[in-house]
C-alpha positions, -999 to 999 in steps of 0.1 A, spaced: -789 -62 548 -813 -56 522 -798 -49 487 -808 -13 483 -778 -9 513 -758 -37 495 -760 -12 463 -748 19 482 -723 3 500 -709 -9 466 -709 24 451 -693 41 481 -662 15 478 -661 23 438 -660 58 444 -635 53 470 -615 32 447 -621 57 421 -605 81 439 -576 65 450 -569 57 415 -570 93 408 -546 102 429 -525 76 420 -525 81 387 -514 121 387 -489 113 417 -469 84 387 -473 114 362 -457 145 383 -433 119 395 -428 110 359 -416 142 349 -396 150 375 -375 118 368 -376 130 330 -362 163 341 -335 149 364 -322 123 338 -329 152 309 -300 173 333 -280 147 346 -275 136 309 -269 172 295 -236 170 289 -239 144 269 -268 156 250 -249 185 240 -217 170 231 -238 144 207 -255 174 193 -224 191 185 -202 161 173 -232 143 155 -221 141 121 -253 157 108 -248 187 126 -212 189 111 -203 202 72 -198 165 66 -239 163 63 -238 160 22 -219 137 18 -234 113 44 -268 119 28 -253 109 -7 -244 74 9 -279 71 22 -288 69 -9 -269 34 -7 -288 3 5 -263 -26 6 -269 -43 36 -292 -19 58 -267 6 58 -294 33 45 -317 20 77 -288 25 97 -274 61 86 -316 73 92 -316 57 125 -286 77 134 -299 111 114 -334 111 136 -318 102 167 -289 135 160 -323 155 153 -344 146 180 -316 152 204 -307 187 188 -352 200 193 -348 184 226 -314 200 242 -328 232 222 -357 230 240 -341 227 274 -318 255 266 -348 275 258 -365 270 293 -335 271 313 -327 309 297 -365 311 307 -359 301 344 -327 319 347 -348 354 342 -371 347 363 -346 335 390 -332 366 385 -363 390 388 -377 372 419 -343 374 442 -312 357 464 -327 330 472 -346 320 434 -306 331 419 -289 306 449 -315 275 433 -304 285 398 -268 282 412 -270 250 430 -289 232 400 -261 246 379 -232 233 397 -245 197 402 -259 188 369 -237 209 342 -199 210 362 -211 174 387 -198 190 419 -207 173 449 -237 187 471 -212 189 501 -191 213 480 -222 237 465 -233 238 505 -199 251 510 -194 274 481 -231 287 493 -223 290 525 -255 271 533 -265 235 546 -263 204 525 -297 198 534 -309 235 521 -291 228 486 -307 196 487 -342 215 488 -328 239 465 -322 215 442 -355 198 443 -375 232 441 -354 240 410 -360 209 394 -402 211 402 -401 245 383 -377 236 357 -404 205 349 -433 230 348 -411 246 320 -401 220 301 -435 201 303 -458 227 303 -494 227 317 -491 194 328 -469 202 357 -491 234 369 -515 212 389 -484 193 411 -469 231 419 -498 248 427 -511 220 456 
């Protein structure tokens, strides 16, 4: 072999490796998301319950702020910790709430079977019924509320994340 081949042969496997990495790469960040989007739903209930028990989304908010103000060992630290977490939580949960109204109208507009995945998605992640029973209340397989589910989730992610997710739903 003389090195102009050894050079090519190099620069194949790099862009073969290149590649691969590519794909890689985008496959971690769709898959990502739709992890973010399941534990975003499966925790829902919780997320909203913190939002409306969090002390600073209750009349009590004054006076907490007052004893921010205090500083005797961290507390101040503490109390801010606890504020930006009860904030975050409340732009986050309004956020889903915000794309979930989105993907109930368009479930809606598009038909039975769009509504059915809007139903299914429902009933697991905001009452926790079992798949068996959704398959029965549908009047459907487990295995079709299982792809349900999954298609559900893949648009609800392109919702809540944006353009990211376009280029995973449209291949």
């Amino acid at each position: 072999m003389d090195k102009a081949e050894i050079i090519r042969i190099a620069i194949e496997a790099s862009k073969d490796y290149d590649a691969k990495q590519r794909v890689k790469n985008k496959k971690s960040r769709f898959d990502w998301r739709l992890r973010n989007t399941r534990l975003l739903l499966k925790h829902y209930n919780y997320f909203r319950d913190h939002v409306d028990e969090s002390i600073y989304c209750s009349k009590q908010l004054n006076a907490i702020d007052d004893l921010g103000d205090v500083d005797d060992y961290g507390i101040n630290i503490n109390i801010q910790s606890i504020k930006k977490s009860a904030q975050k939580t409340s732009i986050v949960l309004s956020h889903v709430n915000a794309m979930l109204g989105l993907y109930e109208i368009y479930c809606i507009k598009t038909g039975p079977s769009e509504e059915r995945k809007l139903r299914v998605l429902k009933s697991f992640y905001f009452n926790q019924t079992r798949m068996a029973d959704i398959a029965i209340n549908e009047n459907v397989a487990e295995r079709t509320c299982t792809r349900d589910l999954f298609d559900a989730i893949n648009k609800l992610s392109a919702l809540i994340f944006g353009i990211d997710s376009v280029h995973e739903m449209v291949e």
